[in-house]
Each structure stands twice: as C-alpha cells, then as structure tokens.
C-alpha positions in Angstrom: 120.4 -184.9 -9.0 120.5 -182.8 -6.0 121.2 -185.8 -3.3 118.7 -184.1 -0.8 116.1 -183.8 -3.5 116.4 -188.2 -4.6 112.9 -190.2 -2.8 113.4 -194.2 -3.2 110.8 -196.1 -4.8 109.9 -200.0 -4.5 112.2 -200.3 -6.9 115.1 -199.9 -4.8 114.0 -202.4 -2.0 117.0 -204.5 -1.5 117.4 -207.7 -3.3 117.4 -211.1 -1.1 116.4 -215.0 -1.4 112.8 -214.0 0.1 111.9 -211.2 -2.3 113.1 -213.3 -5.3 110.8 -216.2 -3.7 107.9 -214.2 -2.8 108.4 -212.4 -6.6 108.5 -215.9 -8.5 105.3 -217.2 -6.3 103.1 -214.3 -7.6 104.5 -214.3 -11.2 103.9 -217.9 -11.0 99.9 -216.9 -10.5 99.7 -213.7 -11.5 102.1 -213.2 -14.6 103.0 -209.6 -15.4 104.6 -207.6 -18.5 106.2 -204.6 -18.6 104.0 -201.5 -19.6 105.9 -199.9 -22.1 108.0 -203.0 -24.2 105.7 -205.9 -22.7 108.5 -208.1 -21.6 108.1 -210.7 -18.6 108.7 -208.6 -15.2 108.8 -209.5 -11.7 105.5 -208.3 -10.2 106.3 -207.0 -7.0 109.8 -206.0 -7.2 109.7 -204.1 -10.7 106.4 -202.9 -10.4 105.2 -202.8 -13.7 108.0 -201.6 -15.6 111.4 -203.3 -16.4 114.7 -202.2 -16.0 115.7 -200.9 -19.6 112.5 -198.8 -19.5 112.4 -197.1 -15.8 116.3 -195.9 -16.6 114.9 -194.8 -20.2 112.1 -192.9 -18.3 114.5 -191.5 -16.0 116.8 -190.2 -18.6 113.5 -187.9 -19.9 114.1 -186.0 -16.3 113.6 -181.9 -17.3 117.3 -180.7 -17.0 118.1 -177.2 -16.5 118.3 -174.4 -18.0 114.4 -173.6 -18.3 112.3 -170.8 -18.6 111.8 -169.5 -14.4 108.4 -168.9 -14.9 106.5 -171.7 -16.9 109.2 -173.9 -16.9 109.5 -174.8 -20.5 113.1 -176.1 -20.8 115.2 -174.2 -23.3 116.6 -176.1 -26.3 119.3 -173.7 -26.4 121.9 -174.8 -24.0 123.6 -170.9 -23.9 120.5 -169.9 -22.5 120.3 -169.8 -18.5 117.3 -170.1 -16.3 116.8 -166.3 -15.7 116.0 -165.7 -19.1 112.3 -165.6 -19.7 110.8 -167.6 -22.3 108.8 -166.0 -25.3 105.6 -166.7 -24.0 106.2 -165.6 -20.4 107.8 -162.1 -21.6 104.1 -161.0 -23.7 102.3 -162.6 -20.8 103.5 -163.8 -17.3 101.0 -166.6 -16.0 99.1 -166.3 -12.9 100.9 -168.6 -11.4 104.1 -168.3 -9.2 106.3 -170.5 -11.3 105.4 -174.3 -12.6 107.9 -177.4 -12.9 107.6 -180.3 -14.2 109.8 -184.2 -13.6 110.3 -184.8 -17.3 109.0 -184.8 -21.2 105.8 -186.1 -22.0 107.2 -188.7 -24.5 108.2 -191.9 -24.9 108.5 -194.4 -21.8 107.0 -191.9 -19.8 104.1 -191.1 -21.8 103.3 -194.8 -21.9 103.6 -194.7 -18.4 101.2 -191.7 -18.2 98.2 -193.7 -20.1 98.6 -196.3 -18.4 97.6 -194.8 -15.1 95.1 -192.7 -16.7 93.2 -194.7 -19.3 93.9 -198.5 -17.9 94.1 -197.7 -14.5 97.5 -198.9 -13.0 96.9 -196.8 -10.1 99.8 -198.7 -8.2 102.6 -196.8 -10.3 101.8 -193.8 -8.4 104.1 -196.1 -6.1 107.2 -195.3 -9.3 105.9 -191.9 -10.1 105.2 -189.8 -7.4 108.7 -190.0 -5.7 109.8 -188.1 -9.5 107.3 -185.6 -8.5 108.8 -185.3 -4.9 112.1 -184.9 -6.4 111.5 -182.5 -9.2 109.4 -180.0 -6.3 113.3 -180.0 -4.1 115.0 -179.4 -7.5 113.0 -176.0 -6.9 111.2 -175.4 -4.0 111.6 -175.5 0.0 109.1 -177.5 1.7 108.0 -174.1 3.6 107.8 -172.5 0.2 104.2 -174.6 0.1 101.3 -174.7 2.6 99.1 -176.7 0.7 98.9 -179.3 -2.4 95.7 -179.6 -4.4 95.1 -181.5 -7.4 93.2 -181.0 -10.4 90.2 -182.0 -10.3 88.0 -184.0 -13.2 85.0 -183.1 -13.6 82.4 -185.4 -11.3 80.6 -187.4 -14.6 84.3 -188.1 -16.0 85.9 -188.7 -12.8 83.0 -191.7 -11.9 83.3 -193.1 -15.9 87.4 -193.4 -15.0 86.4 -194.4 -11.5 89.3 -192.1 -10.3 91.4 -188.7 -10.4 95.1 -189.4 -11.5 96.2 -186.1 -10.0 94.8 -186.8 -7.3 96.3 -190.7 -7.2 100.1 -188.7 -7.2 98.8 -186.0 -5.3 98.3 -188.2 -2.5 101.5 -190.0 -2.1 103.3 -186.8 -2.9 102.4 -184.6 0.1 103.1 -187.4 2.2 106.6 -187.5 1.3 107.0 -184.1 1.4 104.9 -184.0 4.7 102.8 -180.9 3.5 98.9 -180.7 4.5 96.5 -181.8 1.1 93.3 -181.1 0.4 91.4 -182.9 -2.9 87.9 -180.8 -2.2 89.0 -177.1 -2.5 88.8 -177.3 -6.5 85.6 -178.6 -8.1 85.5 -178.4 -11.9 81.7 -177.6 -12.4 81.3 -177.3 -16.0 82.6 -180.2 -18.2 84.6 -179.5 -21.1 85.8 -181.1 -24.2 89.0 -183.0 -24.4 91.5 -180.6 -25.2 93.5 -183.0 -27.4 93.1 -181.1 -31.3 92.1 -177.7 -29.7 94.2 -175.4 -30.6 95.4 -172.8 -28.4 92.8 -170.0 -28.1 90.0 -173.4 -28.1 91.8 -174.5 -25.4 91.7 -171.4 -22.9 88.0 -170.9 -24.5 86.9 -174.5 -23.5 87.9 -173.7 -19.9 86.9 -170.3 -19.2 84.9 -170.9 -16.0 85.1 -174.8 -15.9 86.5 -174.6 -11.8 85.1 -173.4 -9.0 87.0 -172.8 -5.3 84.4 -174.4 -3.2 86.6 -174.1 -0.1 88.1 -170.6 0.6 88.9 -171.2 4.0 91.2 -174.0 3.2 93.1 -171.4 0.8 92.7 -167.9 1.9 96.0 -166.6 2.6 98.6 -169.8 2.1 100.4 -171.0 -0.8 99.5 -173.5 -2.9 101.2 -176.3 -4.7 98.7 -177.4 -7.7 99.4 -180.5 -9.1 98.6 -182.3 -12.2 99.9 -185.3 -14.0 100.7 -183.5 -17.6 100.8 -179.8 -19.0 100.5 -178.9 -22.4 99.5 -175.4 -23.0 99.0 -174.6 -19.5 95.3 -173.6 -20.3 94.0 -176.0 -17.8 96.3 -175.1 -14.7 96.0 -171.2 -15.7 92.4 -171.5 -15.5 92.2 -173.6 -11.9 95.1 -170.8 -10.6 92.6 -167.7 -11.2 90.4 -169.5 -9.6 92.3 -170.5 -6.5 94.0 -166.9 -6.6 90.2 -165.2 -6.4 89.3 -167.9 -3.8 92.1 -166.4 -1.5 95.6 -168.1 -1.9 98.2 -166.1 -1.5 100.6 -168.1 -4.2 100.1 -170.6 -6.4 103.1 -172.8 -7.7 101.9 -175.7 -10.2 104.0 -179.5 -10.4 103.2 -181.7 -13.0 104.3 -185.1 -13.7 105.1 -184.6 -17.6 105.6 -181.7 -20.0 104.3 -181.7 -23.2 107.1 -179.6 -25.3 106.3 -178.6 -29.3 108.6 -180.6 -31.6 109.7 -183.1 -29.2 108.9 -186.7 -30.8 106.0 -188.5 -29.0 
C-alpha cells in the first residue's frame, strides 16, 4: 500500500499496562466476541473483530489491475488498468470512475451485515479508514469537492434506525478533510430489495427512486458518492444521473465492498 494513502484505526493504539487494564475491566462486565468467528475479544482494543479475521479482511483489499472506469478488478493478471472492461466498452457509466477497498466476501461481508442488519455502527471506527485509503490509491483530495452518501429511503432508514453509508460517510470526509453533505440526495420512491433481481429488474426497480433536493450544494463541484457495497452498479448509476442533472460537475463513486460474479461468498 501506497504509505501516504495508510489511515490508523483503534486498532493500532499502542499497547500498555493501562489499556490491557482498562480492556479486562470492561470484558469483565461487558464480555465481547468476535463478529465473524465468535471468539473472546478485547472490547475496546480489538473492536469487535480479532486479530486472525481483521488481517483476513485486509487480505480481500481490491489489488490492481482493474477496469479504470467501474473498477471491477480483472481476474487476468496480463491485463493492465487501461484496458476497459466488457461492460464499460458497450456502455461507459455516468459516473467518473468508481473504486472500491475490497471483495464483498468472506470476513468482510460478515463485517458488512453486521453494521447493516445488527447495527455495530462503532466498526465504522475499523472500516472507514479502508475507505480513506482505497479513495488515495486513486484520487487527490482536490480531485473531490464534496462526499454524499446514498441515501435509504425515509420508511427503511427509521425501521434500521440509520443510514450505513452515511455512518462511513461521516468518518470518511473527516479524514480526508473534504466538505459532506447527507441531505442533497433523497431517495423518494421505495424500491424492492435488489437481492434476486436480475440485472434489467434491477436498473427497472430504480428508475426514478432519487431525487437531488439540493442543487445548490452540487451545481458545479465534484462529487464523491459513497456507498457501503456495489453489485451491479444499478443503484449508484441511478443516484449519479441524478446528481449529474442536479448540477455536479463530476461524480466519482467509493464503496466499501465489491460484489464480483464467481467469487465465493
């Protein structure tokens, strides 16, 4: 990893007598397991997730070579990162170019429903800093004017009490000290799940689901939408027209994980 590009997490707080004390008092009230294997952790120093399975998720960090403008990564190691990608060469997206930290499998998809669907909002702490690093691998800071996350529809977002691209959204322009702004997007029809669409279904179900209900906050200036997983891209697609005929002059797109066909879940 690019050494300019690496964000420290609570994870790499240095050891000493008073965490270790402060760490068994807690876990002496407040026991904690690992999310992903469900072995006996230290609360506050591993937050949530054990040694063997944070370097596991770090080892499903997207490596080059991918495609430059959806970011798939190639299988093929011969190929380079100029190459387009199948997709991309019948139809480049609207967006600028989208990246994402790493595969949507394994520990890190464990890690992803668990922040979703059970609410451990505090590995946002863990996660974010991946995102941070994954935008450097790519971008400049001055590339982006502006980070907005997806938004959930109002009726799911108060049944999940939260937005979880807006919970790494958050951290994520702090660290990279760019302006963010959670109410330009508002997703004003709700949709299905688009688990079991298929792809057509998919782009279908979310033909006018957003709306850019702030065009002052993104006429002219580039964009950085964020999300916490892609799949087909259908979702960020449709909320990129949308910020595109709302005024933004650019729209890059970050996601935590990438779904990729074939890969084992």
């Amino acid at each position: 990893m690019n050494p300019r590009s690496y964000f420290s997490t609570p994870r790499d707080s240095p050891d000493s007598w008073l965490r270790r004390s402060a760490d068994a008092l807690v876990n002496l009230f407040f026991p904690d397991a690992c999310l992903v294997c469900g072995i006996p952790i230290a609360r506050a120093g591993d937050r949530a997730v054990c040694d063997t399975c944070w370097k596991r998720v770090l080892q499903l960090r997207i490596a080059p070579p991918w495609c430059p403008s959806c970011g798939i990564p190639y299988q093929q190691w011969n190929l380079d990162s100029s190459h387009l990608c199948g997709e991309c060469l019948l139809e480049l997206p609207s967006y600028a170019g989208a990246r994402s930290f790493g595969y949507y499998s394994s520990e890190l998809r464990r890690l992803v429903h668990a922040l979703k669907f059970f609410g451990r909002k505090n590995l946002a702490d863990l996660l974010a800093p991946q995102l941070a690093s994954a935008f450097l691998n790519t971008w400049d800071r001055d590339e982006v004017e502006l980070i907005v996350p997806i938004p959930l529809h109002p009726k799911r977002a108060r049944d999940r009490g939260f937005n979880q691209a807006a919970v790494l959204g958050r951290p994520l322009a702090r660290l990279l000290g760019i302006a963010y702004h959670e109410g330009v997007l508002s997703r004003v029809r709700e949709t299905l799940p688009q688990v079991g669409l298929s792809d057509r279904a998919r782009v279908q179900n979310l033909r006018g689901a957003f709306r850019c209900v702030e065009r002052s906050a993104v006429e002219g200036r580039r964009v950085l939408l964020v999300d916490d997983v892609m799949t087909t891209g259908a979702t960020i697609a449709s909320a990129t027209r949308t910020l595109l005929e709302g005024g933004a002059s650019r729209v890059c797109v970050l996601t935590l994980a990438r779904a990729v066909r074939g890969l084992a879940e």
